[in-house]
Phi, psi and omega in degrees: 000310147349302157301327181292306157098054188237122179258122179331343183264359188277328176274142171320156186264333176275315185338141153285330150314356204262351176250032146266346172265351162261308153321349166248005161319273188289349174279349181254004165295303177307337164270357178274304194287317190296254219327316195299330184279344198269305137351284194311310163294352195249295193302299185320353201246345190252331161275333170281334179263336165314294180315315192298318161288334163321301188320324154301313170278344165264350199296011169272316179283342140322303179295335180304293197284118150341013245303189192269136196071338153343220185165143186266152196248000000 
């Protein structure tokens, strides 16, 4: 509606038009935040696996080092 420059007070408050622009309001917010989680979900998943491999290249200097509660040997 913004894009528009059309605000809920510009429609009768009784209209029928006036919930169908608001539903359509929210299906496309609500499809704006899905792309966005989806983004999102994609880069986190691409950072889990960066990590997982240091983890693989490091893990001999990992094994050197103690973990929390260990005795160092």
């Amino acid at each position: 509606m913004m894009r528009h420059k059309l605000y809920c007070s510009d429609i009768p408050l009784h209209d029928l038009s006036r919930d169908f622009v608001l539903l359509a309001e929210q299906r496309q917010a609500e499809a704006d935040l899905k792309e966005k989680f989806e983004k999102l979900t994609i880069e986190i998943q691409a950072e889990k696996m960066r990590s997982d491999a240091l983890v693989q290249r490091m893990s001999g200097l990992l094994a050197c080092f103690p973990f929390k509660g260990e005795k160092a040997a």
